[in-house]
C-alpha positions as CSV (number, residue, x, y, z in Angstrom):
1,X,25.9,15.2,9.2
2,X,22.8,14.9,11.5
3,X,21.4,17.4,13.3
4,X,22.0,15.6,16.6
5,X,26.1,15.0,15.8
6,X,28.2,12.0,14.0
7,X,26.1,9.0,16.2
8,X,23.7,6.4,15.4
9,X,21.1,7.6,17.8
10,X,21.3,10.8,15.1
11,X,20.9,9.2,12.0
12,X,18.0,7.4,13.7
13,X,16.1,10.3,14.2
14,X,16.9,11.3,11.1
15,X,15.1,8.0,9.3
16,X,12.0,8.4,11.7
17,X,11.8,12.3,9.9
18,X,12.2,11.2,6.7
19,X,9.6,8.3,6.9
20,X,7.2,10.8,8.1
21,X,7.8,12.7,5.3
22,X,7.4,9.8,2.9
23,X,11.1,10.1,2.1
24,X,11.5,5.8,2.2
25,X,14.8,5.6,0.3
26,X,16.3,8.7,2.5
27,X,14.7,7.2,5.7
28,X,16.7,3.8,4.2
29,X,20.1,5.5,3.9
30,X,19.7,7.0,7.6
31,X,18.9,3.9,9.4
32,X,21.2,1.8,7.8
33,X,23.7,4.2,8.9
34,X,22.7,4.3,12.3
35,X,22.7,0.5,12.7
36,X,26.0,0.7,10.9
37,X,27.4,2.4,13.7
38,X,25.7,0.8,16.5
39,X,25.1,-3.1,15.1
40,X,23.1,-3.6,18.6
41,X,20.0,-1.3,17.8
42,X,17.2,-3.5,16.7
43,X,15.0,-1.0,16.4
44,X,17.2,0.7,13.5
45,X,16.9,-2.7,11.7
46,X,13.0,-3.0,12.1
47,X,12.9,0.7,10.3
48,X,15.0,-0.9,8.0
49,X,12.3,-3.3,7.4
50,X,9.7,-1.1,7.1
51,X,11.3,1.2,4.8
52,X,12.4,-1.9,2.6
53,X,8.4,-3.1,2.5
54,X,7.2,0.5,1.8
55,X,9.8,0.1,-1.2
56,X,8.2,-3.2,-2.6
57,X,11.0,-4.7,-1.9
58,X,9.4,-7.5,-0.1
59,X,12.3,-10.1,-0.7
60,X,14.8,-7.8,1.4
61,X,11.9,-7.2,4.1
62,X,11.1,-10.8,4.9
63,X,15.0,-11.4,5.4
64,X,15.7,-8.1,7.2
65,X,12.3,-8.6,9.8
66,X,13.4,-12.6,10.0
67,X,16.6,-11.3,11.5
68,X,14.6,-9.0,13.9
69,X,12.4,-12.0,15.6
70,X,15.4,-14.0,15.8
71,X,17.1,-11.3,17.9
72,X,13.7,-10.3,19.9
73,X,11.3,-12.6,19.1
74,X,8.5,-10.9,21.5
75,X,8.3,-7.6,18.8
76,X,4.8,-8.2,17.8
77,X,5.1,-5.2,15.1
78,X,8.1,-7.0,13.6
79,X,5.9,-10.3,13.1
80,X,3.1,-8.2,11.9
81,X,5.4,-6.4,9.1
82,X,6.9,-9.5,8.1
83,X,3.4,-10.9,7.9
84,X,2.5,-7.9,5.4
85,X,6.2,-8.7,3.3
86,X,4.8,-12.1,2.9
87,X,1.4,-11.0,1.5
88,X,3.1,-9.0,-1.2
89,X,5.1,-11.8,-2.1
90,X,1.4,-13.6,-2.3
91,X,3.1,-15.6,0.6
92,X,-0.3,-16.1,1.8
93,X,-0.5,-19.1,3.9
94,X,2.4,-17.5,5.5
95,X,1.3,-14.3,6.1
96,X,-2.2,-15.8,7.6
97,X,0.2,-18.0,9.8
98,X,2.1,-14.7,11.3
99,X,-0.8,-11.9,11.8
100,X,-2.6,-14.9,13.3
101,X,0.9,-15.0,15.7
102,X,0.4,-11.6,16.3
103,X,-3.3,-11.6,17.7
104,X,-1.8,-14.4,20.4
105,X,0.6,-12.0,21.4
106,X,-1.1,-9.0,21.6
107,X,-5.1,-9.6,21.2
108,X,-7.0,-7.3,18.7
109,X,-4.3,-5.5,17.0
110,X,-5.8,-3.7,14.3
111,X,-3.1,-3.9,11.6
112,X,-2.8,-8.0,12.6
113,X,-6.8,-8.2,12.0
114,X,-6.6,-6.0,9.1
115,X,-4.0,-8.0,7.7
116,X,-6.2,-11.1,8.0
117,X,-9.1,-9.7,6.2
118,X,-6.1,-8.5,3.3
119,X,-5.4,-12.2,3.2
120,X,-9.0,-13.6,3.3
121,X,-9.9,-10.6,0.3
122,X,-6.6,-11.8,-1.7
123,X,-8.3,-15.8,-1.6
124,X,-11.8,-14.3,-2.2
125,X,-13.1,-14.6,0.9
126,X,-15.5,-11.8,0.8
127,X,-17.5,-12.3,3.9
128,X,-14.6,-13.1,6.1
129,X,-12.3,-9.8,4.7
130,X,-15.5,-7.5,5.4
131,X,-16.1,-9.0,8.9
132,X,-12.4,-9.0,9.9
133,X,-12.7,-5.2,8.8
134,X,-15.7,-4.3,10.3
135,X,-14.0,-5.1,13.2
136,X,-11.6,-2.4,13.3
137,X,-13.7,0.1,11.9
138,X,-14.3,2.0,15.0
139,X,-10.4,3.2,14.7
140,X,-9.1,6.2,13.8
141,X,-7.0,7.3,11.0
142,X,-4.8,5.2,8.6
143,X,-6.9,2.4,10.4
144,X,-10.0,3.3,9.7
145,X,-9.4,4.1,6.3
146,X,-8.3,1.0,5.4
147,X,-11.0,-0.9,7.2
148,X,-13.8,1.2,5.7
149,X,-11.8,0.7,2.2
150,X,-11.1,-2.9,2.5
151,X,-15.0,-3.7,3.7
152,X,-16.1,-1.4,0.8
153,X,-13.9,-3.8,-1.5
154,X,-15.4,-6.9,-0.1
155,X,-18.9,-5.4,-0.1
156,X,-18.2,-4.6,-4.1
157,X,-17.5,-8.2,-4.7
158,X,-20.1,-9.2,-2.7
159,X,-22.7,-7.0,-4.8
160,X,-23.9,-5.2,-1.4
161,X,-23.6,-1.6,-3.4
162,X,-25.3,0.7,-1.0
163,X,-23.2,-0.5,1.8
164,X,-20.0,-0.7,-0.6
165,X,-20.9,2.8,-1.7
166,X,-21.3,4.5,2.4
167,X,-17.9,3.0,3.2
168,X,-16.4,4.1,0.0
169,X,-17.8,7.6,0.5
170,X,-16.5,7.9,4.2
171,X,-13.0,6.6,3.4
172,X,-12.7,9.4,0.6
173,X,-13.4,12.2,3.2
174,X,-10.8,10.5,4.9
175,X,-8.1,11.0,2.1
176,X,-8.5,14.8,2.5
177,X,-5.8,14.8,5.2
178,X,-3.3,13.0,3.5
179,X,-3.9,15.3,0.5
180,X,-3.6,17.8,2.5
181,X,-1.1,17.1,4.6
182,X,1.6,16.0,1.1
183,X,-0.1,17.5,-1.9
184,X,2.6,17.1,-4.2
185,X,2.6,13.4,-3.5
186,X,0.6,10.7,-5.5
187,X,-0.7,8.8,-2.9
188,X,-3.9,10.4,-1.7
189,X,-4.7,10.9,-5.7
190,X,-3.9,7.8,-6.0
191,X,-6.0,5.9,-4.0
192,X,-9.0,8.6,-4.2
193,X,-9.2,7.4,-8.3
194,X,-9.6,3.8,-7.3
195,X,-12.2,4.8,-4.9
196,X,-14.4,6.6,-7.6
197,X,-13.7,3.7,-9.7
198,X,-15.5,1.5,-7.8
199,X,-18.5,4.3,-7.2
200,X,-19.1,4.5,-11.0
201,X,-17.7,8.2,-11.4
202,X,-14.9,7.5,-14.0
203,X,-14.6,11.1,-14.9
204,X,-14.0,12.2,-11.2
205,X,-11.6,8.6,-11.0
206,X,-10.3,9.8,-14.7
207,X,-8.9,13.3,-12.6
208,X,-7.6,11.8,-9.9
209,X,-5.3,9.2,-11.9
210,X,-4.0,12.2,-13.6
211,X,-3.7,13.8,-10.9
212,X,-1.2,11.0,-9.7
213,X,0.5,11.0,-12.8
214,X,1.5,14.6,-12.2
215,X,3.2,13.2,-9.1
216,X,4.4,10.2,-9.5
217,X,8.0,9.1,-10.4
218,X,8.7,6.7,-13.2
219,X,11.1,4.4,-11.2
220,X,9.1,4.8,-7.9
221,X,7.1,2.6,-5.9
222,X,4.3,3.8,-3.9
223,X,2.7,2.7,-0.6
224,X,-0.2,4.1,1.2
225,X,-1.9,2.3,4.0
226,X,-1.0,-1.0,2.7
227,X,-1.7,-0.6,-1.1
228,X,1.1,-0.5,-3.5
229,X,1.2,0.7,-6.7
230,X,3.9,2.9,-9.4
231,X,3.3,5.4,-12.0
232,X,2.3,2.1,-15.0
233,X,-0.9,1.2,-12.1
234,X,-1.9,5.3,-12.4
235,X,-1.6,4.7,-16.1
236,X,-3.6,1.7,-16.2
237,X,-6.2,3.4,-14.0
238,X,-6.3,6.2,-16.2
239,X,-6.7,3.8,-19.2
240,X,-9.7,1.3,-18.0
241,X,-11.7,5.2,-16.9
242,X,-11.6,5.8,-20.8
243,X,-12.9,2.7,-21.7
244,X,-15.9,2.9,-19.0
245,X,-16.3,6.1,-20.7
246,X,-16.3,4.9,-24.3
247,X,-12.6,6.5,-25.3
248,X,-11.2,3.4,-27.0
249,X,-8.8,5.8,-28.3
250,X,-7.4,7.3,-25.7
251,X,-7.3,4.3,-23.8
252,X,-5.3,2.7,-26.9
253,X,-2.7,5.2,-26.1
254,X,-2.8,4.7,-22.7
255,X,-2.0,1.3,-23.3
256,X,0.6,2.2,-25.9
257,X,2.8,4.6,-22.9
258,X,2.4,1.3,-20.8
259,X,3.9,-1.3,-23.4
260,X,6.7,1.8,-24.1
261,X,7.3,0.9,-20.3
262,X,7.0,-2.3,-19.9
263,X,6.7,-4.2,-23.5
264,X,5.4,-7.2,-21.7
265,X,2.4,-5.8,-19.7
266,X,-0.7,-7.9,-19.8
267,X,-2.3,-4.7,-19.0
268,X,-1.0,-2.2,-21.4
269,X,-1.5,-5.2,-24.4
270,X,-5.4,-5.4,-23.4
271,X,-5.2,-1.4,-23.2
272,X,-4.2,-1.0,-26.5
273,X,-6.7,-3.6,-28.2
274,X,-4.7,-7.0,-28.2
275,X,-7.4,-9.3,-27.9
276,X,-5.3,-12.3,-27.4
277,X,-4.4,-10.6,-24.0
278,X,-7.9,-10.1,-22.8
């Protein structure tokens, strides 16, 4: 039972603690509850949403946030999380269609603009993903982050290294909060190994994939501002570091764990020195 007693405003509160904790599939349980018991609070069904997207379980996000504009089709955060449910369904047309929705109904939003640079980056449209997050790079937080990451990202493709490298430098001192703040999660390693990938340091990248390893859960997905990933992408990290670093061999048995995993994986075949899948 709740802290607050048997009610749905209870088991609400109880989802918002959870999520904060990083707890999705508790956070799940609790507001399904509460909007079990009261059918009228949209907002339970929006954290529903959330939770289902942080789950990559975009399918059950698109339908659950659909249902959400239908009932209050003026919640600009619904539109813009359905937006991002589309995108990881590579709905992107779609998704480009609803953060673009958003921005009429609530100008500049950062996660709306954000999410127009993620779709612009995802069609390799480097120019337009680094301006649209240049734009929001004056934020704080989980939004700056991800706009100094996802200009860094375009910058890389666009072979500006010095500016890819300052961007990628000040969004890793940003991941020493949410290190800090859940160190036995893989998030924060996570993401910090991807970022050192793309600097060049593939021991220092190497590291921080393990570290994620350590964390992660076989038959859990990840998400951290916007990037999802489970324990086979810290593998496959973890793998393409040895090869930059001239272990074939240990990046053969990277790619053997992978295939162990998931026998089909394009990845782990490559990893483990099937040619036909390069």
């Amino acid at each position: 039972m709740p802290f607050g007693g048997e009610n749905a405003e209870s088991y609400y509160d109880e989802g918002l603690t959870a999520a904060m904790k990083g707890d999705m599939d508790a956070a799940l349980g609790h507001f399904s509850k509460a909007l079990q018991m009261d059918p009228s609070l949209g907002a339970a069904a929006y954290q529903i949403g959330r939770c289902q997207l942080r789950l990559g379980q975009a399918q059950k996000a698109v339908q659950t946030l659909a249902g959400v504009l239908n009932r209050m089709p003026r919640m600009t955060a619904a539109r813009t999380e359905l937006a991002y449910a589309h995108l990881l369904m590579n709905h992107v047309e779609g998704a480009r269609k609803l953060f673009g929705e958003a921005l009429d109904e609530k100008a500049d939003q950062p996660a709306a603009v954000l999410g127009l640079g993620y779709c612009a980056f995802q069609q390799a449209q480097w120019d337009t993903a680094m301006a649209l997050a240049d734009r929001v790079m004056g934020g704080s937080g989980a939004e700056r982050f991800e706009a100094l990451y996802l200009s860094a990202r375009a910058a890389h493709m666009l072979k500006l290294r010095d500016i890819a490298a300052g961007r990628l430098q000040a969004a890793d001192e940003l991941l020493n909060q949410i290190i800090e703040t859940s160190p036995g999660q893989p998030e924060g390693f996570y993401l910090r190994g991807q970022i050192h990938f793309l600097l060049g340091d593939y021991v220092k990248s190497l590291d921080n994939f393990r570290s994620a390893e350590t964390r992660a859960l076989p038959d859990r997905h990840y998400c951290a501002y916007h990037e999802h990933f489970e324990l086979l992408d810290v593998l496959a990290g973890q793998g393409w570091c040895m090869r930059q670093v001239g272990n074939e061999a240990g990046a053969k048995e990277i790619g053997k764990r992978i295939l162990e995993i998931r026998p089909n994986s394009k990845r782990g075949r490559r990893l483990a020195g099937d040619t036909a899948a390069e």
